[in-house]
N, C-alpha and C positions, 0 to 999 in steps of 0.2 A: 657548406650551405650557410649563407649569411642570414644573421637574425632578424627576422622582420617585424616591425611595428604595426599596431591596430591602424589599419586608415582613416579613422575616427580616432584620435587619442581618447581616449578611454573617460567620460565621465558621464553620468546617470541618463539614462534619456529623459528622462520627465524630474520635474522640480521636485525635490520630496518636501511633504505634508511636514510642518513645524514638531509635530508626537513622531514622528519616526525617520529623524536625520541620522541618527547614528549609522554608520555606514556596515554592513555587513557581507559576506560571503556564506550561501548555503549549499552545503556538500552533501550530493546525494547520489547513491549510486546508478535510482529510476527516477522518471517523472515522468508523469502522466497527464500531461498535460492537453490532448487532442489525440483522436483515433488516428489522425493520419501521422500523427509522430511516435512510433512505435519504441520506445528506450525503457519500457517496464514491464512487469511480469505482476503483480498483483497488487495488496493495500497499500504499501508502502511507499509506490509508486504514486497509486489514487489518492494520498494523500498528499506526498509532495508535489502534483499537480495544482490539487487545491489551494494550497498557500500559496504558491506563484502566482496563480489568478486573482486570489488575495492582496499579494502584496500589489500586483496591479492598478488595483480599487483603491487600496488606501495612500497607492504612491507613496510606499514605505522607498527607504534608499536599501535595497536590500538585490544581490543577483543572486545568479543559482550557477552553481557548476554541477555537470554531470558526465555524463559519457555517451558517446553517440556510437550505439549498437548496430556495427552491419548487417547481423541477420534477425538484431531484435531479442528478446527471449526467445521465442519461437512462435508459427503460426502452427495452429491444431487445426491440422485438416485430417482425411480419411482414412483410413485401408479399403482395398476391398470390398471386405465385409461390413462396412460401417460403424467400425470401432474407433479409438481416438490413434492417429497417425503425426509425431512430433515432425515437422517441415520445416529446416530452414533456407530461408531464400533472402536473394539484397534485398535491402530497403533505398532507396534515393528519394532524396529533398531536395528540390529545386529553391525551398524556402528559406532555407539556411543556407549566409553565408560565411562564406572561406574569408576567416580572419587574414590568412596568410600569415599566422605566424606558427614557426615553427620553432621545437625545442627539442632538445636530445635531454632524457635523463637515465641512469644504467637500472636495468631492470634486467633480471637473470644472465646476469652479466657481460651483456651486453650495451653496447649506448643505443637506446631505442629512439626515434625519430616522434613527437608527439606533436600533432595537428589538432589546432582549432577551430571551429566552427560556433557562429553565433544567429541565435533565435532572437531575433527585433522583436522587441513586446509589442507590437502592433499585429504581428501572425494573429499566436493567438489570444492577445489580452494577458500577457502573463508579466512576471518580474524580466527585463533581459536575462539568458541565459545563452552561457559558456559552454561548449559540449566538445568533448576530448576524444581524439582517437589514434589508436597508433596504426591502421590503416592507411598509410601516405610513403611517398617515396620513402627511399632511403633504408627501410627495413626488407629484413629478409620474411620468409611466409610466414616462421613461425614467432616473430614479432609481430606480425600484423597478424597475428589470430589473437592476440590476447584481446583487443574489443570488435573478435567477431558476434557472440553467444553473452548473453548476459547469465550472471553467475556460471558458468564453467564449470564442469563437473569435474576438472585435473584442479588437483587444489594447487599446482604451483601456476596455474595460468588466472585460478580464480586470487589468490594472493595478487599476484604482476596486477592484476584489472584494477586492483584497491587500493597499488601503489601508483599504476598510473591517476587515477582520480584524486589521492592526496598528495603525494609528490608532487606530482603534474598538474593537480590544484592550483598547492599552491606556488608554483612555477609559474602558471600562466598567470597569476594576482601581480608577482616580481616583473613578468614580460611586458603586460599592462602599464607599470608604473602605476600599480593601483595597491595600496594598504588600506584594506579593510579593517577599523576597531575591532569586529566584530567576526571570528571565523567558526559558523556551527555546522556541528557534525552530528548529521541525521543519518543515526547508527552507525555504527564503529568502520565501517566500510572506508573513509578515510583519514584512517587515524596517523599513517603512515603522515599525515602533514605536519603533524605534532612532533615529528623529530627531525623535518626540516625547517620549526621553526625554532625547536631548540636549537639547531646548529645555526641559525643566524643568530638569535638573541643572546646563545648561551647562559639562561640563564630560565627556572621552572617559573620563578615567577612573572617574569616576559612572557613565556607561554601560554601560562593561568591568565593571566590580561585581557587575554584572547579568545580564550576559545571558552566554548559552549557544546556541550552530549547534549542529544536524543536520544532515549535509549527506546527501543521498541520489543526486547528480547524478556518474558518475564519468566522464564527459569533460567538457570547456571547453566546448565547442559544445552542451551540453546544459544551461546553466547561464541563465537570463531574461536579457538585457541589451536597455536602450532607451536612445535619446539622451535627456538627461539633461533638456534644454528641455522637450520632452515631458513627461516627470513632473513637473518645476517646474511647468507650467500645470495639472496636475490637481490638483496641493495634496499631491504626492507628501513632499513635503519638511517638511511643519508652516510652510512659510515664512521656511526657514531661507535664506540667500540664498547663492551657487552655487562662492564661494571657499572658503568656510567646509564645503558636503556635498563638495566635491572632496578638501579636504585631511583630515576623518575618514574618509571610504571608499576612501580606496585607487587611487584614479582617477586614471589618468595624462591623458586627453582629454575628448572628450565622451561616450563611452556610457558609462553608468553600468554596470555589473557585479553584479546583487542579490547570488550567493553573497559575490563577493568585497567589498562591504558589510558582508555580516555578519561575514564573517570577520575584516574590519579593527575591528571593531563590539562582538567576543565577548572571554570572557576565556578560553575552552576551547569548544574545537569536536571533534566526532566524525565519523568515517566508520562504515558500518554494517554493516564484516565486517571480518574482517583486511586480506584482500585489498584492500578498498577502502578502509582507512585508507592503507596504500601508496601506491594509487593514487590518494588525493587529496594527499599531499605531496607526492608528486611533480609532479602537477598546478599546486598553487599555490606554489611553494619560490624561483619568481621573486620573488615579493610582500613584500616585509619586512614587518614588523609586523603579521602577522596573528596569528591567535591559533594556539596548538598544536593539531595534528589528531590526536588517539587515535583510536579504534575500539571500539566496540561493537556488537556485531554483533545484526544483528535477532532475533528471538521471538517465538512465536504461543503465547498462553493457554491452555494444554492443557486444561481446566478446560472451557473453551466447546468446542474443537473434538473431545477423543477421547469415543469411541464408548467407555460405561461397562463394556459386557460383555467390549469388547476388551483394555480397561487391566487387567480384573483375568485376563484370560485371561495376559497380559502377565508381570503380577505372579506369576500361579501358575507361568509356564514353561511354559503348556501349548498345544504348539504344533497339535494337533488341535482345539483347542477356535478357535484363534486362527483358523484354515482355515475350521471348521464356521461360525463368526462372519459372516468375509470371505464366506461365500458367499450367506448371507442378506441381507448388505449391499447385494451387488453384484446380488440378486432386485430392492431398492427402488428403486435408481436406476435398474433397468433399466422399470421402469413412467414413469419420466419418457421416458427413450427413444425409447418404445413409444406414450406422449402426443403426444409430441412428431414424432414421426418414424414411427410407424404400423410401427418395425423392434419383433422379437421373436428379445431377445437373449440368451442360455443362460449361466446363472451358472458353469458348469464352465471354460467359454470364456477362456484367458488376452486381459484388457480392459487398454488401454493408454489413457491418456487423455493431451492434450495440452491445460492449462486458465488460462488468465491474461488480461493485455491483452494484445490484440494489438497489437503494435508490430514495424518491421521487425528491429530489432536482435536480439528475440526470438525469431525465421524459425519462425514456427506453423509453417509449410509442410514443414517441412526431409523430412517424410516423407512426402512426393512429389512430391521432386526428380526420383529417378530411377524413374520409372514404372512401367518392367517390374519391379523388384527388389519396387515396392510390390505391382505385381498378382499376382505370383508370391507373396508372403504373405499378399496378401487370398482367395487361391483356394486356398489349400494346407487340403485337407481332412482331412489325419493330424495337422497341429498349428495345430489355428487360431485365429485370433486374433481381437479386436473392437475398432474404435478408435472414440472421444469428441474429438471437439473443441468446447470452448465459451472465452468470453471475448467481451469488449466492447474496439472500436477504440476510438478516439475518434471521434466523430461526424462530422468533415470531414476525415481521414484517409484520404482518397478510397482510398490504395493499400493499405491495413488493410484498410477495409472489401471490395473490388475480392477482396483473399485470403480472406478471410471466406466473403463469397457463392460463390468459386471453388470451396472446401471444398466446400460445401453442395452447388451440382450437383454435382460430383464422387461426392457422395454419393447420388447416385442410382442409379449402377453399382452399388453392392455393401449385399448387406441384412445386414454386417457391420459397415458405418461410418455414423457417426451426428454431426451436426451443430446444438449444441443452443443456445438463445438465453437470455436471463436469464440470466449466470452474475454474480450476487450472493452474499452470504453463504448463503443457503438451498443454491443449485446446488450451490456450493462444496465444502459440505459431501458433498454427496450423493457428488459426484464425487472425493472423498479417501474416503469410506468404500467407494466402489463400484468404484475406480480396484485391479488389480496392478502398473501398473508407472505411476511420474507421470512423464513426458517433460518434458523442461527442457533447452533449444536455443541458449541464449543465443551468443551471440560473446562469447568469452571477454574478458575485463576489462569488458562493456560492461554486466554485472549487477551494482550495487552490491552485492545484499548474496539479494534474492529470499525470500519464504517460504513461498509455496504447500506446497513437496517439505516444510515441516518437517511438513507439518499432513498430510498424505498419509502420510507413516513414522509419525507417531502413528498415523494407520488402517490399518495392516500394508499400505502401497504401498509398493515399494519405487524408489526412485528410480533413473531413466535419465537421465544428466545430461551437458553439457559439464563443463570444471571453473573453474567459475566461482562469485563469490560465498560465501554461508554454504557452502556443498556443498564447497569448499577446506578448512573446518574440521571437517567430517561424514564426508566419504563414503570407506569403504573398496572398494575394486572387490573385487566376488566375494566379500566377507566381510557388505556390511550397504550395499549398492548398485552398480550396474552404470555404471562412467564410461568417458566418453570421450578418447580420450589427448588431447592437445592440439593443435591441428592450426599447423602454423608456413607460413610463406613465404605466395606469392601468390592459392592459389587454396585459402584455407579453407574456403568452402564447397562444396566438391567433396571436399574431404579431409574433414571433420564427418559430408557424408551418407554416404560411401563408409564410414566409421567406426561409423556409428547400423545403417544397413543391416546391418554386418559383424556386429556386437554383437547386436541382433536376431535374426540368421539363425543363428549362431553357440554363443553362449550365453543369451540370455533366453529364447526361447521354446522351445530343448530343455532346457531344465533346468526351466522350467515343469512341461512335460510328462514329462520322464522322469527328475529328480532331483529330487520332490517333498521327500525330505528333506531338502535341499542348500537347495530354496527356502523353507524352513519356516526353516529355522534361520536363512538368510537374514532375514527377517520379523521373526524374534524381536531378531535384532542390532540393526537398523535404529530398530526400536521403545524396545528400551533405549537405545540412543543419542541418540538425539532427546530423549527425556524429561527428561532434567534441562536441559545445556547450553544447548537449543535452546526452554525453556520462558520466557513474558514475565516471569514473577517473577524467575529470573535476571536477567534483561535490565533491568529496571524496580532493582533492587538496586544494576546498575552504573553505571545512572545519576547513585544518591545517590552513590554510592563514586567514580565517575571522574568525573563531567563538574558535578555540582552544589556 
């Protein structure tokens, strides 16, 4: 198969802005870019969607390489009985085209066949991007399963995925005739490029030149590590032979350490809140020679996600109008509801929703823990309340999905709470403009950075939070969000729910109901706040300024 060239030779589609010529590559393994482009699975995605849209706006010279997912993470449709049912099915884009170029690189030892495909920044408003697949002739099935499923639950198929995205990164950058100054790595996912670009430059500080961590992982134990033979036989290494990847990555033994790779790998790396710039120094400060950890903290595109009528209600100060808004909003989403769940829910009604991945460290559940506390709110007919939960586990997350489904019957008791599947960008949305109050649970230090709650305060929600993450640099209590003290010693989750319950019972939903100007002006705070700081052009700006 002869090597084929971009039929556009390769260079920026739009003139870049004088502050952000420096040329860049950003490597990610989701993005979230539009409901109808399905290649992510949760924030990490919703994040690197956002910068793309960003760099759009500011016509940074900057692309994105990712991978193009045939059956996506997965779509959560039903069982039966109406619990959560993982489904995977193709996805096809008519909208993306076939670069025609194609590339072999050995991946479980094999020469894998790797296809291109490219998103015109005109789709959706975004940076151009590059999307990789080994889906295309030439491979055999189980070659072309490695980007069927995003994250893969065989970890020699989920490795192969990480190596076709940085290998085959940056392979297709050489296919191009395209050298980016600039190669960042948003989370360790394709770190495997960092030892094909030591085998061209031979040389760490050629490397270091180049490249840029994201780190998004804020404990140890949360970080990829494999024994290192293992990846040697997939071709993880370019062939680099195992004295030589020991002594540039950082490695004391045999398991290799992906962040701590790139970190040995980078010439500047980030964490993606204050908080968790902290806590990732602290984290790696045993390590010498790694690269320095700033902070930059996450952003969502305000652009894609606020509600038009809402921002200029916003802009005017006009907190009646912001209300009158919020209440139409929260009619729309309640049709998905009522779709969904056969419930018919009263826009008057303060809605609390709890909406993300479900993961344990995130405790969906945390509001009901304590049973009677919840049933005595879910029945209290002078100030009542409605609650949402949606969010996708990971698909073999057996104890996610287990809390998932628990929800859901749970949710048969009361024609007040509501248990919804799909939650993609579309859901998302519905449920930030349809949301009063956005729930955010996390175990404190164990949320990098989080931004659902930005994209909710854009749609006059106000946030109920631990204090964790961006919300550390946001949230005032009782001024422009409702926080949670901080719960210390051995039994935090009893001290958190005893605290959500109090908060709730206490101050949210009587101020709701009988300090409506208290929670108006509330609204308005929350709204101005979020809007600049917390917007991706910020964020996409400090990238060129701090980490490029």
């Amino acid at each position: 198969m002869a090597k084929s060239t971009f039929s556009l030779p390769y260079k920026h589609p739009f003139t870049p802005d004088n502050q952000y010529k420096k040329s860049v590559a950003y490597f990610s393994m989701e993005f979230a870019v539009d409901q109808a482009l399905k290649i992510y699975s949760g924030g990490l995605g919703f994040l690197a969607g956002s910068h793309m849209r960003s760099v759009y706006a500011l016509k940074q010279n900057l692309i994105g390489v990712g991978m193009l997912w045939k059956y996506g993470y997965y779509d959560q449709g039903r069982a039966k009985d109406g619990s959560m049912q993982p489904e995977f099915r193709e996805k096809m884009y008519s909208f993306l085209t076939d670069t025609k170029i194609r590339f072999q690189i050995p991946v479980m030892g094999k020469k894998v066949w790797v296809a291109a495909y490219y998103l015109d920044p005109e789709v959706f408003k975004t940076a151009p991007m590059f999307l990789l697949t080994t889906d295309t002739d030439g491979n055999d099935d189980t070659t072309r399963a490695i980007s069927y499923s995003l994250y893969d639950a065989d970890p020699t198929y989920k490795v192969a995925q990480c190596m076709v995205l940085g290998i085959g990164g940056a392979r297709l950058l050489e296919e191009l005739g395209y050298e980016p100054e600039v190669y960042h790595l948003n989370e360790a996912h394709a770190v495997s490029a960092v030892f094909s670009l030591y085998k061209k430059y031979g040389k760490v500080d050629e490397v270091k030149k180049r490249v840029v961590f994201t780190t998004h992982t804020p404990e140890e134990a949360g970080n990829d590590k494999h024994e290192i033979g293992f990846l040697e036989k997939l071709g993880f290494f370019s062939g680099l032979d195992l004295p030589t990847i020991k002594k540039i990555s950082g490695m004391k033994d045999n398991i290799f350490n992906h962040s701590l790779a790139a970190l040995s790998l980078s010439r500047n790396a980030n964490g993606v809140s204050k908080l968790h710039g902290e806590v990732s120094r602290g984290m790696w400060k045993a390590f010498p020679g790694i690269a320095p950890i700033g902070h930059i903290t996450n952003a969502q595109n305000n652009t894609y996600w606020i509600d038009p009528q809402l921002e200029q209600a916003r802009i005017d100060k006009d907190t009646d109008r912001i209300a009158a808004r919020k209440k139409e909003l929260k009619a729309v989403l309640f049709k998905t509801v009522a779709d969904q769940c056969g419930k018919i829910f009263d826009p008057n009604v303060l809605t609390i929703v709890w909406a993300r991945r479900f993961a344990a460290y995130k405790r969906p559940d945390m509001l009901v823990w304590d049973m009677n506390r919840f049933t005595r709110m879910m029945n209290n007919i002078q100030q009542p309340v409605q609650v949402i939960w949606a969010g996708k586990p990971y698909p073999k997350d057996e104890d996610a999905v287990n809390t998932f489904n628990r929800l859901f019957y749970l949710s048969h008791l009361y024609p007040n709470l509501a248990v919804l599947t799909g939650y993609e960008l579309a859901l998302s949305k519905l449920l930030k403009d349809g949301s009063d109050i956005w729930l955010n649970t996390p175990v404190v230090t164990r949320e990098a950075s989080g931004t659902s709650g930005m994209t909710a305060a854009m749609n006059a929600s106000l946030n109920l939070s631990t204090f964790d993450g961006w919300i550390c640099e946001f949230a005032k209590d009782g001024e422009n969000s409702f926080l949670l003290p901080v719960a210390k010693g051995d039994d935090i989750n009893k001290q958190d729910c005893d605290n959500l319950m109090e908060k709730l019972e206490r101050e949210v939903i009587p101020t709701y109901y009988n300090g409506q100007k208290k929670w108006r002006e509330m609204v308005l705070n929350s709204m101005n706040d979020v809007s600049v700081p917390f917007n991706s052009d910020r964020m996409a700006r400090e990238y060129y300024e701090k980490l490029y």
